[in-house]
ChimeraX commands (.cxc) that place a marker at each C-alpha (Angstrom):
marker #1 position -48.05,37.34,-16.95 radius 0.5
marker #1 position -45.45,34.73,-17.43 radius 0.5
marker #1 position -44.38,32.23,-15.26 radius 0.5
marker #1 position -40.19,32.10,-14.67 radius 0.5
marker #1 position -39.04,28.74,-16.14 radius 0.5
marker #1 position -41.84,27.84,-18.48 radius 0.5
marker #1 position -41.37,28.56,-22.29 radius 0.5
marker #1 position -44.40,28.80,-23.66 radius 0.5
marker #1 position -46.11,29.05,-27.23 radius 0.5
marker #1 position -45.91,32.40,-29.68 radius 0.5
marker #1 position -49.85,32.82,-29.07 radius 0.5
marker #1 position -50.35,31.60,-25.54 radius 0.5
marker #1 position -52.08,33.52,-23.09 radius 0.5
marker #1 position -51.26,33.56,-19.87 radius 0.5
marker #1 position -53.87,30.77,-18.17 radius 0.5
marker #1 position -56.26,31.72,-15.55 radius 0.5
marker #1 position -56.36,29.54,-13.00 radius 0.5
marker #1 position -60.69,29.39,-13.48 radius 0.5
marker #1 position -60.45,28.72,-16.99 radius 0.5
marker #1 position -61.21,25.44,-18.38 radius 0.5
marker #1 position -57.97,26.37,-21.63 radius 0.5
marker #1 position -55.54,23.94,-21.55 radius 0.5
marker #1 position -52.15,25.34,-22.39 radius 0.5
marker #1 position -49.59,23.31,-24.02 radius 0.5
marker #1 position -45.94,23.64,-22.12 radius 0.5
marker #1 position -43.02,23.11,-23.88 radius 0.5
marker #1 position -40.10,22.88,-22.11 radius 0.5
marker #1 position -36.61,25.07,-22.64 radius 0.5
marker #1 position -34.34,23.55,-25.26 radius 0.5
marker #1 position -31.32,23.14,-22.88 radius 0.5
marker #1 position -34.05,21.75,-20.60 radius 0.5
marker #1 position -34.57,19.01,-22.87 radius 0.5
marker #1 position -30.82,18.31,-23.02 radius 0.5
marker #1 position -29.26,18.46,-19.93 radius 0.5
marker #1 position -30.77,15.21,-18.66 radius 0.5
marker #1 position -29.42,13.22,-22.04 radius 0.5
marker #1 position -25.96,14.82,-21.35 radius 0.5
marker #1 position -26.15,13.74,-17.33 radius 0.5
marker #1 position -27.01,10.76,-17.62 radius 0.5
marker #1 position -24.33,9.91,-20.05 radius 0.5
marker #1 position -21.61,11.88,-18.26 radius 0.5
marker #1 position -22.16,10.62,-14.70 radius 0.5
marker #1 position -21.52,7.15,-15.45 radius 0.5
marker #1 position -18.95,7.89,-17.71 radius 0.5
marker #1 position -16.88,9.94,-15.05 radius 0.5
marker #1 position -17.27,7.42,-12.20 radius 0.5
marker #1 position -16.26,4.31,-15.01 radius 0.5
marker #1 position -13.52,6.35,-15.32 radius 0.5
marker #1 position -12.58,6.81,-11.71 radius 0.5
marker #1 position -13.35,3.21,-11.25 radius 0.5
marker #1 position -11.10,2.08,-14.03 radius 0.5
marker #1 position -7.97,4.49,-12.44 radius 0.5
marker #1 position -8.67,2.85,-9.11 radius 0.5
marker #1 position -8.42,-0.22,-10.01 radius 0.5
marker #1 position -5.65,0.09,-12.63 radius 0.5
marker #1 position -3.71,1.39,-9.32 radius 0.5
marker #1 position -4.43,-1.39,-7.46 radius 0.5
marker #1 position -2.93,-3.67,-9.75 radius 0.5
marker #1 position 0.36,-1.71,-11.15 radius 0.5
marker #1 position 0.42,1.65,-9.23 radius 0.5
marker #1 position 2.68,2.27,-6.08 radius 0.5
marker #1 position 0.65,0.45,-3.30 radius 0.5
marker #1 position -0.14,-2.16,-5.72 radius 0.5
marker #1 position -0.89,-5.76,-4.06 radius 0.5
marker #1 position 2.19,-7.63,-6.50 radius 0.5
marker #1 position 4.37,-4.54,-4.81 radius 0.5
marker #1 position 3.16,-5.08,-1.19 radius 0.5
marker #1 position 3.59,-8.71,-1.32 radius 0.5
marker #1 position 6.96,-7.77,-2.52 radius 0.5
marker #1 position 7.80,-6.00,0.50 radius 0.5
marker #1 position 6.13,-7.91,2.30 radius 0.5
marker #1 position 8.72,-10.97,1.28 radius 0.5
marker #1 position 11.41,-8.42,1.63 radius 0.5
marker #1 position 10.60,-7.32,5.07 radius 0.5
marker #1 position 10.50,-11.19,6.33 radius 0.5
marker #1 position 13.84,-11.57,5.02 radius 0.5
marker #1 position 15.41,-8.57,6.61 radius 0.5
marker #1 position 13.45,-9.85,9.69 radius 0.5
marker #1 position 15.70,-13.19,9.43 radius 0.5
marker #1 position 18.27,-11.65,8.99 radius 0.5
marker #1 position 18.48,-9.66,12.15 radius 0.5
marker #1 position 17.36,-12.49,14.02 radius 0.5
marker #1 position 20.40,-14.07,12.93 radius 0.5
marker #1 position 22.81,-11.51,13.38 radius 0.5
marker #1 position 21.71,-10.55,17.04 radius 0.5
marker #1 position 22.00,-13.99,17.66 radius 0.5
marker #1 position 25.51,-13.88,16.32 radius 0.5
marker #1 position 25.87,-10.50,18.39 radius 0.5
marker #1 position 25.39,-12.59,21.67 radius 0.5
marker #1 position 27.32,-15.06,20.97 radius 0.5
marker #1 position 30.14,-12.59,20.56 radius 0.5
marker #1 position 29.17,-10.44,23.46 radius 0.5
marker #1 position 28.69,-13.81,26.01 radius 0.5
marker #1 position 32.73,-14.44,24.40 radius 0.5
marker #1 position 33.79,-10.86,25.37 radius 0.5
marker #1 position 32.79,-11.13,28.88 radius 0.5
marker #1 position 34.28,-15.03,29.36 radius 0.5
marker #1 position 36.81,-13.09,27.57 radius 0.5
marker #1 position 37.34,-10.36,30.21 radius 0.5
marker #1 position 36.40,-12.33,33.43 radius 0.5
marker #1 position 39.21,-14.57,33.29 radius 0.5
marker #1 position 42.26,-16.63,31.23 radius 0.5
marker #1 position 40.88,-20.05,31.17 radius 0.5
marker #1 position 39.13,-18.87,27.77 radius 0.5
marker #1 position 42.10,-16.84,26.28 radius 0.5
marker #1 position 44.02,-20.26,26.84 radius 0.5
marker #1 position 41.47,-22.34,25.42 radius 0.5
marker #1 position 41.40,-20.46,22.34 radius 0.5
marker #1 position 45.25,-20.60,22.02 radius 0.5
marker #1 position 45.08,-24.33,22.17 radius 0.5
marker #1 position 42.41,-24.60,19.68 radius 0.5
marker #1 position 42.88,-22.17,17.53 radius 0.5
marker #1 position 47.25,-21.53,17.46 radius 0.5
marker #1 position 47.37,-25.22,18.70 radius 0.5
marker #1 position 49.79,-23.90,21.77 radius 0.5
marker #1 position 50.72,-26.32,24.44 radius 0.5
marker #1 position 52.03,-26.06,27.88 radius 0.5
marker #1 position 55.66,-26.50,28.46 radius 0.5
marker #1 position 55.72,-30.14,29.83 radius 0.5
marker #1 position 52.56,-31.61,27.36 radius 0.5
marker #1 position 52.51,-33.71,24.32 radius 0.5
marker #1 position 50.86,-32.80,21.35 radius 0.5
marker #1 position 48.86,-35.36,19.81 radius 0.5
marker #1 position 46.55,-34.60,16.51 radius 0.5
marker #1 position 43.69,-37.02,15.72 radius 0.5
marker #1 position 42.21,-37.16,12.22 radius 0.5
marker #1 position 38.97,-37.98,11.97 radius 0.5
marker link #1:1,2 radius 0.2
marker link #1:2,3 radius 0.2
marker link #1:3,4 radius 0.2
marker link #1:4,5 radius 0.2
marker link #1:5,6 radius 0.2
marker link #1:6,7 radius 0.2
marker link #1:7,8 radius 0.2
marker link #1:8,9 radius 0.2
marker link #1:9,10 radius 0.2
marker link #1:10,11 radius 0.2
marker link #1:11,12 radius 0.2
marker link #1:12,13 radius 0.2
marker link #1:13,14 radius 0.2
marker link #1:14,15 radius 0.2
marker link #1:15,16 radius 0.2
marker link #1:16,17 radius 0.2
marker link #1:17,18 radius 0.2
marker link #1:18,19 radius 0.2
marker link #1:19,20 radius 0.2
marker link #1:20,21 radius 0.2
marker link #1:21,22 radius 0.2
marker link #1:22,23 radius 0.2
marker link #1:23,24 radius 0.2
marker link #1:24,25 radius 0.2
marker link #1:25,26 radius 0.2
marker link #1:26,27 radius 0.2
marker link #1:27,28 radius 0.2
marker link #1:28,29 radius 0.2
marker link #1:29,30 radius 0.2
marker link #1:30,31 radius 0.2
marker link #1:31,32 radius 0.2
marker link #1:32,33 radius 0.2
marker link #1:33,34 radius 0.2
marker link #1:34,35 radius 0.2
marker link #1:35,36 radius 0.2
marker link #1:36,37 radius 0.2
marker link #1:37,38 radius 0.2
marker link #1:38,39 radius 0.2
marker link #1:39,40 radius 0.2
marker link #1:40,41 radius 0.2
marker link #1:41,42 radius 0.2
marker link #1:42,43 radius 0.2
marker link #1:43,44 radius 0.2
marker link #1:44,45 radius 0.2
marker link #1:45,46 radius 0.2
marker link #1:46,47 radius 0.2
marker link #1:47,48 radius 0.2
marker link #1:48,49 radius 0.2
marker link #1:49,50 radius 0.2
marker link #1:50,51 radius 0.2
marker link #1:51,52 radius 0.2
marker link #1:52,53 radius 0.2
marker link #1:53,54 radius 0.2
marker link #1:54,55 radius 0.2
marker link #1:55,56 radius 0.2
marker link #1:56,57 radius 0.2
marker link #1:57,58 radius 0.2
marker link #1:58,59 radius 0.2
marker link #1:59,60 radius 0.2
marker link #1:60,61 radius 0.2
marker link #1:61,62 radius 0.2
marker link #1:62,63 radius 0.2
marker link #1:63,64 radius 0.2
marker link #1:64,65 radius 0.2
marker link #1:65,66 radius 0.2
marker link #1:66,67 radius 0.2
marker link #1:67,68 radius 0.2
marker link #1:68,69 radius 0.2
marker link #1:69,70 radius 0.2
marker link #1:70,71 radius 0.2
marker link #1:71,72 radius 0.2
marker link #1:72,73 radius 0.2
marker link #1:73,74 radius 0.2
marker link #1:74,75 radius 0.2
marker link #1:75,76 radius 0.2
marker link #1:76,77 radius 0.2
marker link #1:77,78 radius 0.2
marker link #1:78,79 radius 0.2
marker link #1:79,80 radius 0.2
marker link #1:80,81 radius 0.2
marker link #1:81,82 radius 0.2
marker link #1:82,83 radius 0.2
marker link #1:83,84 radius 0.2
marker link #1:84,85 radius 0.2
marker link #1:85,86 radius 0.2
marker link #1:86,87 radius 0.2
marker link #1:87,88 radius 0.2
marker link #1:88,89 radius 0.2
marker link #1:89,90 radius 0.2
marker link #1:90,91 radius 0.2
marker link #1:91,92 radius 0.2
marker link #1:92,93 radius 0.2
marker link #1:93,94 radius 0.2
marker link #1:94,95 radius 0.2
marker link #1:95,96 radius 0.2
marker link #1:96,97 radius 0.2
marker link #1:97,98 radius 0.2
marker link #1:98,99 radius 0.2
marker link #1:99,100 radius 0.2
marker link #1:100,101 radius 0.2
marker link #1:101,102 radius 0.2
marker link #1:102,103 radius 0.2
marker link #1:103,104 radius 0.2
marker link #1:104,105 radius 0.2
marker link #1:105,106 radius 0.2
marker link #1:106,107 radius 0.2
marker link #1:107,108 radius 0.2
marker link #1:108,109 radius 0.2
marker link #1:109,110 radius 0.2
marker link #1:110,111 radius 0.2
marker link #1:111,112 radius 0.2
marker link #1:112,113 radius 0.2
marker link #1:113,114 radius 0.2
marker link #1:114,115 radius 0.2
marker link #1:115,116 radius 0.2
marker link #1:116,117 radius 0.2
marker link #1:117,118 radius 0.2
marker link #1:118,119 radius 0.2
marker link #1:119,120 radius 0.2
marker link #1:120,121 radius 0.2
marker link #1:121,122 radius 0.2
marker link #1:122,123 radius 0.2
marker link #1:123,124 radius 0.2
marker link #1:124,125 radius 0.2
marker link #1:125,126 radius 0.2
marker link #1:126,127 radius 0.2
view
């Protein structure tokens, strides 16, 4: 009677378990090579992983020289609309001095179109 997963000699018996005969076991030949083959491939696979996920770090999309890149870019665009919604309520505070009454509309004429009132003297100083 054979045991399932043991390969054994061309003239072994099989053992009783009473008997004092020693029985050389020889393990299968792809036995013998599947460890050699694992413990070469393993490492190798996950080096390569490694390698790919780091190499992605570095160059790939969400690479850290691209997010500090966007990162710059975002802060300026941030500026930027700080700026202009500053700009925006300056312009909106205008329009309402605008609509509310005429002392602004004539201040701009005199400033800007350098209009006077009918019995005033112009004078321009140069600085």
């Amino acid at each position: 009677m054979r045991r399932p997963g043991l390969f054994f000699g061309p003239d072994a018996r099989p053992a009783s378990r009473y008997t004092s005969e020693k029985i050389a076991l020889q393990p299968r030949p792809s036995a013998s090579i599947l460890p050699i083959m694992t413990s070469r491939i393993v490492p190798a696979v996950l080096l390569v992983l490694l390698v790919v996920i780091h190499a992605q770090l570095w160059v790939g999309r969400g690479s850290l020289p691209n997010v500090t890149a966007l990162q710059r870019k975002l802060d300026q665009q941030q500026a930027a609309n700080a700026q202009a919604r500053l700009t925006n309520e300056q312009l909106a505070s205008e329009v309402d001095d605008l609509r509310a009454g005429l002392g602004m509309v004539e201040e701009r004429a005199r400033i800007e179109l350098g209009m006077v009132k009918p019995n005033e003297i112009f004078v321009q100083v140069n600085k």
